[in-house]
N, CA, C and O atoms as a Maestro MAE file, in Angstrom:
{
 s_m_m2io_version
 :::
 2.0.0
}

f_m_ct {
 s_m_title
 :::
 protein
 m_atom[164] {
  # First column is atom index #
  i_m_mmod_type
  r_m_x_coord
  r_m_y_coord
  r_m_z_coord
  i_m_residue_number
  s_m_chain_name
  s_m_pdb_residue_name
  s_m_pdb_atom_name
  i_m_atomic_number
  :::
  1 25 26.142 -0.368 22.233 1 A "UNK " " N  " 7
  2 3 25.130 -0.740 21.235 1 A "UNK " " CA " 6
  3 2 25.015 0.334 20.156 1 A "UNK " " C  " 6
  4 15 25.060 0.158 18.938 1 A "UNK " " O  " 8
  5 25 24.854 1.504 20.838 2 A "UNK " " N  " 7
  6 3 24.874 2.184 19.387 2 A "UNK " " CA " 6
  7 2 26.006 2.590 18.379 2 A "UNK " " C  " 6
  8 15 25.722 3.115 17.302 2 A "UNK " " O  " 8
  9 25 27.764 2.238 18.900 3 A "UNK " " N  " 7
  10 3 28.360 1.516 17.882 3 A "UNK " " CA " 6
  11 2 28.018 0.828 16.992 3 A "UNK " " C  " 6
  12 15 28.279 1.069 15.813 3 A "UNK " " O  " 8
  13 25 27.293 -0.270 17.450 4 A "UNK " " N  " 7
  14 3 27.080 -1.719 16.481 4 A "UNK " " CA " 6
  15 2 25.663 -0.953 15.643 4 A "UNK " " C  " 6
  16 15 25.218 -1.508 14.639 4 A "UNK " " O  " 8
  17 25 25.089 0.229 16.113 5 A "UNK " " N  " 7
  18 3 23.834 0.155 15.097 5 A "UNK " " CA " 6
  19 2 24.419 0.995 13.894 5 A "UNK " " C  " 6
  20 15 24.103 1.021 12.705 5 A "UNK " " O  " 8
  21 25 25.701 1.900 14.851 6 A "UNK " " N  " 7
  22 3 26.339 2.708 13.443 6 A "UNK " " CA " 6
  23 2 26.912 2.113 12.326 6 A "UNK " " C  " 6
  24 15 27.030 2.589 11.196 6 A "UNK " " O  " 8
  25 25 27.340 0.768 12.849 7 A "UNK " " N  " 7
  26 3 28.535 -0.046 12.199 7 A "UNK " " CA " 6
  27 2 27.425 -0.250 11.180 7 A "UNK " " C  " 6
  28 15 27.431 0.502 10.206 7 A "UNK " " O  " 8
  29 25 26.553 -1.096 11.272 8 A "UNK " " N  " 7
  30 3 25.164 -1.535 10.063 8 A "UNK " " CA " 6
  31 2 25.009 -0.334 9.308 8 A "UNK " " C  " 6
  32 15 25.180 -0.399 8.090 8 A "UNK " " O  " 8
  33 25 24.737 0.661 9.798 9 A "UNK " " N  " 7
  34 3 24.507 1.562 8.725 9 A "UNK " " CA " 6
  35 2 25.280 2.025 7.687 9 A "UNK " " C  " 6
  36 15 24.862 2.432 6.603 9 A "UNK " " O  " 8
  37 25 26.524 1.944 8.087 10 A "UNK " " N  " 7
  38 3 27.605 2.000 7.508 10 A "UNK " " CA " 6
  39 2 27.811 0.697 6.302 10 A "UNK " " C  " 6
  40 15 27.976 0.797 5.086 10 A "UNK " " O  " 8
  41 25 27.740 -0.339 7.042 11 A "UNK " " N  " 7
  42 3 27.544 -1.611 5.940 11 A "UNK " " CA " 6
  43 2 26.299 -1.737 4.747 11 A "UNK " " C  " 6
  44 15 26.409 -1.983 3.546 11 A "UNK " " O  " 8
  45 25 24.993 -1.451 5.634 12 A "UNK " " N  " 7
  46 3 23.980 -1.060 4.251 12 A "UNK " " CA " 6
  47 2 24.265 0.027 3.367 12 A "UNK " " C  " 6
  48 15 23.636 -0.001 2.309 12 A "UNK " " O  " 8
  49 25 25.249 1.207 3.579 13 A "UNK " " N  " 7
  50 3 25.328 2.459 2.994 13 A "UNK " " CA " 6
  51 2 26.230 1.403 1.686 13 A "UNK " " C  " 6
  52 15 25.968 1.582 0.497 13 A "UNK " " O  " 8
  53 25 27.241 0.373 2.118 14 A "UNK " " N  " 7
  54 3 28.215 0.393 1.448 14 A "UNK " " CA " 6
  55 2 27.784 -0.947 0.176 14 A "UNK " " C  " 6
  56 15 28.074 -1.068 -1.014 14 A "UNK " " O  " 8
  57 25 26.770 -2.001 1.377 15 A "UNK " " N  " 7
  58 3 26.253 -2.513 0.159 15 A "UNK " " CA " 6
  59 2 25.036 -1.862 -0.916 15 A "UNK " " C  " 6
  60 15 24.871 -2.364 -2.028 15 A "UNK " " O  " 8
  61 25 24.360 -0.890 -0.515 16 A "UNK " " N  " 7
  62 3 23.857 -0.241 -1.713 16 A "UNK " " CA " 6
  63 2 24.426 0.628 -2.741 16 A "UNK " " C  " 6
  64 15 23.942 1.164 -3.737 16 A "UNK " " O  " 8
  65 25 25.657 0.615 -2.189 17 A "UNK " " N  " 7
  66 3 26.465 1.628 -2.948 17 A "UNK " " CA " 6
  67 2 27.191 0.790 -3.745 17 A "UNK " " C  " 6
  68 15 27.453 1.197 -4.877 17 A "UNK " " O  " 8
  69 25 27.625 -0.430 -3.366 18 A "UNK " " N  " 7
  70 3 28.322 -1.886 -4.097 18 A "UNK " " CA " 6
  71 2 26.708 -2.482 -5.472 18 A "UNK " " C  " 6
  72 15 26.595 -2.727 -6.674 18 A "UNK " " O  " 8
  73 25 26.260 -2.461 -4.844 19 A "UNK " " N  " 7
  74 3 24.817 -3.003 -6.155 19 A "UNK " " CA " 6
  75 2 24.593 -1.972 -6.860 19 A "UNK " " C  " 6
  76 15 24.531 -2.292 -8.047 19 A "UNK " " O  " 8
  77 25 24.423 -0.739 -6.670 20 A "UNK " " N  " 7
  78 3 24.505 0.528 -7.484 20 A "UNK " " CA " 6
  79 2 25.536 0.470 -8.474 20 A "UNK " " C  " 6
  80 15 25.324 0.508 -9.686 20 A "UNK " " O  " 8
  81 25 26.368 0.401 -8.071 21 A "UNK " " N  " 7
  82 3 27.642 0.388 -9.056 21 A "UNK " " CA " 6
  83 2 27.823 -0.878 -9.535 21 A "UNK " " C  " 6
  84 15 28.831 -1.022 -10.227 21 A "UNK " " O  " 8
  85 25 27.106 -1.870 -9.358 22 A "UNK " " N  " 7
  86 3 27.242 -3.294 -10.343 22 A "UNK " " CA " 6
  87 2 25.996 -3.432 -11.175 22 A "UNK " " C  " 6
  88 15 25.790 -4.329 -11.994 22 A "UNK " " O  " 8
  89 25 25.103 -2.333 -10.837 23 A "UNK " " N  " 7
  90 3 24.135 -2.493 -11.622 23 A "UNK " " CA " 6
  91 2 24.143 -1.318 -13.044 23 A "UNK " " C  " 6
  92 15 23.692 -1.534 -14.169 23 A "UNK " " O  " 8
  93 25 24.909 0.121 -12.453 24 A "UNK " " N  " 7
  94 3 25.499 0.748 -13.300 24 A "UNK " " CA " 6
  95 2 26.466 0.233 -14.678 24 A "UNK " " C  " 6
  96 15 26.393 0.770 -15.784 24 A "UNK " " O  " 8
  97 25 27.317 -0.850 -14.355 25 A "UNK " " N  " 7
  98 3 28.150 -1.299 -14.890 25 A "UNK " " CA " 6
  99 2 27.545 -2.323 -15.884 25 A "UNK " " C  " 6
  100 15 28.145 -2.452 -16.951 25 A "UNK " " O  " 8
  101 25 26.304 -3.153 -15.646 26 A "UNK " " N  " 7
  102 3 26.048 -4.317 -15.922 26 A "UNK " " CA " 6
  103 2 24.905 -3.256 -17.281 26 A "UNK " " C  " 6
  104 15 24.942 -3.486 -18.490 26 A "UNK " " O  " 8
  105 25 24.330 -2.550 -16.854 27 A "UNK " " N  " 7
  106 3 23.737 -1.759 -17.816 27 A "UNK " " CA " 6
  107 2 24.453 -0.900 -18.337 27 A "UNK " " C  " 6
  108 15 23.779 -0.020 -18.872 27 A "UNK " " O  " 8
  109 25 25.663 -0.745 -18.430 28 A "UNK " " N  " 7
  110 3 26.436 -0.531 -19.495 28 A "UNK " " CA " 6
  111 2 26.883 -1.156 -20.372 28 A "UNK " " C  " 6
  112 15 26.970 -0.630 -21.481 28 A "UNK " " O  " 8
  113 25 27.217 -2.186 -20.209 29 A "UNK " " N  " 7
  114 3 27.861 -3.347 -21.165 29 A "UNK " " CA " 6
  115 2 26.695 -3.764 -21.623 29 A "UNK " " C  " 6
  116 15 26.751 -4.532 -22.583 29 A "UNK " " O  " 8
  117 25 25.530 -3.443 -21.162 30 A "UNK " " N  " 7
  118 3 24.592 -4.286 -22.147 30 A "UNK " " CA " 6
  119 2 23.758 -3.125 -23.419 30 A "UNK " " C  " 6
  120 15 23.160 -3.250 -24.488 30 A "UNK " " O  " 8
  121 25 24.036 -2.393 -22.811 31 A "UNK " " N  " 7
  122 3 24.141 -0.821 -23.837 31 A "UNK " " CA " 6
  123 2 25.118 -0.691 -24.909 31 A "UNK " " C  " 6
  124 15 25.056 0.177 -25.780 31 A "UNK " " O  " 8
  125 25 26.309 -1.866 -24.789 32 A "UNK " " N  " 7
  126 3 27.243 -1.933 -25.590 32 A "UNK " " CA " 6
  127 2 27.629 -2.383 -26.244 32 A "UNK " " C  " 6
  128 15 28.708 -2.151 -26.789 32 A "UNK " " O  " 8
  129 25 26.362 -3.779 -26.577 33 A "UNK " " N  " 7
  130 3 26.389 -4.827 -26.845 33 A "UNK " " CA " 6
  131 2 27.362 -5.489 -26.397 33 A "UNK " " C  " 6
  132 15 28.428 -5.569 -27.006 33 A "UNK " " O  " 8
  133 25 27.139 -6.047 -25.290 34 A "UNK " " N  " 7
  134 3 28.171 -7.002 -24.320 34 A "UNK " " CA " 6
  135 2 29.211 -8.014 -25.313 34 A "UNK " " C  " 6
  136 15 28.647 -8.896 -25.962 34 A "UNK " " O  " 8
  137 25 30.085 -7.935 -25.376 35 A "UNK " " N  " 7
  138 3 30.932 -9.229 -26.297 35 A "UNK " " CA " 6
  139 2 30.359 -9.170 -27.724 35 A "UNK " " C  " 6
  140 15 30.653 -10.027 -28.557 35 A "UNK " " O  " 8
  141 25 29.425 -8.005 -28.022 36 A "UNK " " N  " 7
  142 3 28.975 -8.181 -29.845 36 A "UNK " " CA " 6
  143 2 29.870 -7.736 -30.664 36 A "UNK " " C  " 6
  144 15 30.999 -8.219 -30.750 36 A "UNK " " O  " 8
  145 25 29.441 -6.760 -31.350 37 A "UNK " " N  " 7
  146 3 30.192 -5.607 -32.517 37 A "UNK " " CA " 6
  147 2 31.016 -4.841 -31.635 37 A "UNK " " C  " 6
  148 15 31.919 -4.295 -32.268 37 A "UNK " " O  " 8
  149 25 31.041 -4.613 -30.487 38 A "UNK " " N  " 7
  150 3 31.462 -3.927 -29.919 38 A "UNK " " CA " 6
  151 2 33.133 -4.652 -29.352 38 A "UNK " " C  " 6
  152 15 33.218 -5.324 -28.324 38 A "UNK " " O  " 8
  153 25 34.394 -4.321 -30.304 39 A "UNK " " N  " 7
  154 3 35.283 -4.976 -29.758 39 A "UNK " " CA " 6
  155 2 36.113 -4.620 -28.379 39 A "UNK " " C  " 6
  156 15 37.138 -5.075 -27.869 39 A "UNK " " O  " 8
  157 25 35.418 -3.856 -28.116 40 A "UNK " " N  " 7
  158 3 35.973 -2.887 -26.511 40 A "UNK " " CA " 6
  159 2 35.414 -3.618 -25.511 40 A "UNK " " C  " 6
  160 15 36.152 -3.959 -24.587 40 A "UNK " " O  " 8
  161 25 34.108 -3.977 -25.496 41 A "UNK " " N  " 7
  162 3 33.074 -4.731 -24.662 41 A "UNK " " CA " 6
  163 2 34.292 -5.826 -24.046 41 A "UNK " " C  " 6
  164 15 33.979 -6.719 -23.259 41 A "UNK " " O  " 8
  :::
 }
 m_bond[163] {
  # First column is bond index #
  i_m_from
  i_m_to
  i_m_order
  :::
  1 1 2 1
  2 2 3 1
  3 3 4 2
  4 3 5 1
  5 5 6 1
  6 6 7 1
  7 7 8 2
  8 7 9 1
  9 9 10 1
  10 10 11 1
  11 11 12 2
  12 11 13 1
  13 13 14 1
  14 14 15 1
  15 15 16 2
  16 15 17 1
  17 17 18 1
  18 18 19 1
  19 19 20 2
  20 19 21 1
  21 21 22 1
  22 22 23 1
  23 23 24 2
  24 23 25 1
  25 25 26 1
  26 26 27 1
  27 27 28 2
  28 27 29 1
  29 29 30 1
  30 30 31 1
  31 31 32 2
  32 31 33 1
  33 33 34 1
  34 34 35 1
  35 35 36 2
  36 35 37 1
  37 37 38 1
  38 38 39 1
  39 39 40 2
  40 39 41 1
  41 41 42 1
  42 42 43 1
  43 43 44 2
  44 43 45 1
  45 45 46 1
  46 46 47 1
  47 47 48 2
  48 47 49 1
  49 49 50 1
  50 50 51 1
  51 51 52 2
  52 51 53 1
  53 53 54 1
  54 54 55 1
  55 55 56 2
  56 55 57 1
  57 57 58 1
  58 58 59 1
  59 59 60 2
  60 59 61 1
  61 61 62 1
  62 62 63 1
  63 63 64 2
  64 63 65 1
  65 65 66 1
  66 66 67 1
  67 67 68 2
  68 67 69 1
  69 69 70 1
  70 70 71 1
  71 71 72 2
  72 71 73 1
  73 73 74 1
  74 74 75 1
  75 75 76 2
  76 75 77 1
  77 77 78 1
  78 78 79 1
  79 79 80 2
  80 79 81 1
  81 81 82 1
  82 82 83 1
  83 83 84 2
  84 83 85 1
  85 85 86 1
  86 86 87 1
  87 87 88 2
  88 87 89 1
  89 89 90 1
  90 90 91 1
  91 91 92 2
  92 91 93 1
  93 93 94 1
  94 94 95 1
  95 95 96 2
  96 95 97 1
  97 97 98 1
  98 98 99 1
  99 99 100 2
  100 99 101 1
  101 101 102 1
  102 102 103 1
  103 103 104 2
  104 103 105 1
  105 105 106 1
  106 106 107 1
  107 107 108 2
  108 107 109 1
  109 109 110 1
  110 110 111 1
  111 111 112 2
  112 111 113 1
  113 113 114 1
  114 114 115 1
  115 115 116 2
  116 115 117 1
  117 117 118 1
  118 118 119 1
  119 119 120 2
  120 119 121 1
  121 121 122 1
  122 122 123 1
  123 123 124 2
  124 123 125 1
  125 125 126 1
  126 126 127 1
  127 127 128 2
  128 127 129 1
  129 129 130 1
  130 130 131 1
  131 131 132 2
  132 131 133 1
  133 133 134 1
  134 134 135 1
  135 135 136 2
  136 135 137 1
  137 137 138 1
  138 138 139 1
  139 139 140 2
  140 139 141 1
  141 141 142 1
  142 142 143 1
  143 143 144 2
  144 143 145 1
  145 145 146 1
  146 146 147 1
  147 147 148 2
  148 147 149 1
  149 149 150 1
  150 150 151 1
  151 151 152 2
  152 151 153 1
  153 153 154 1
  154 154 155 1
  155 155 156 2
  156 155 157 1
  157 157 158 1
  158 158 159 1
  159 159 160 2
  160 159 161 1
  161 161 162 1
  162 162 163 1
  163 163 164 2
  :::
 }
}
C-alpha cells in the first residue's frame, strides 16, 4: 500500500506540474496577442 500512496503522489506532483506549464504557456500567448499583430504567435 504504501507503493500505491507513493505512486499518487507522484501523479499529483506531475499533474500540477502539467497545468502549471499549460497555464504558463496559455498566458503567454495571450501576452502576445494570440494570432494578432503578433506574426510569431
Amino acid at each position: 500500500m504504501e507503493f500505491f500512496n507513493s505512486a499518487v503522489d507522484v501523479l499529483k506532483t506531475l499533474v500540477v506540474a502539467l497545468g502549471a506549464g499549460l497555464g504558463v504557456w496559455g498566458a503567454v500567448n495571450l501576452m502576445e496577442g494570440y494570432g494578432g499583430d503578433n506574426p510569431s504567435a
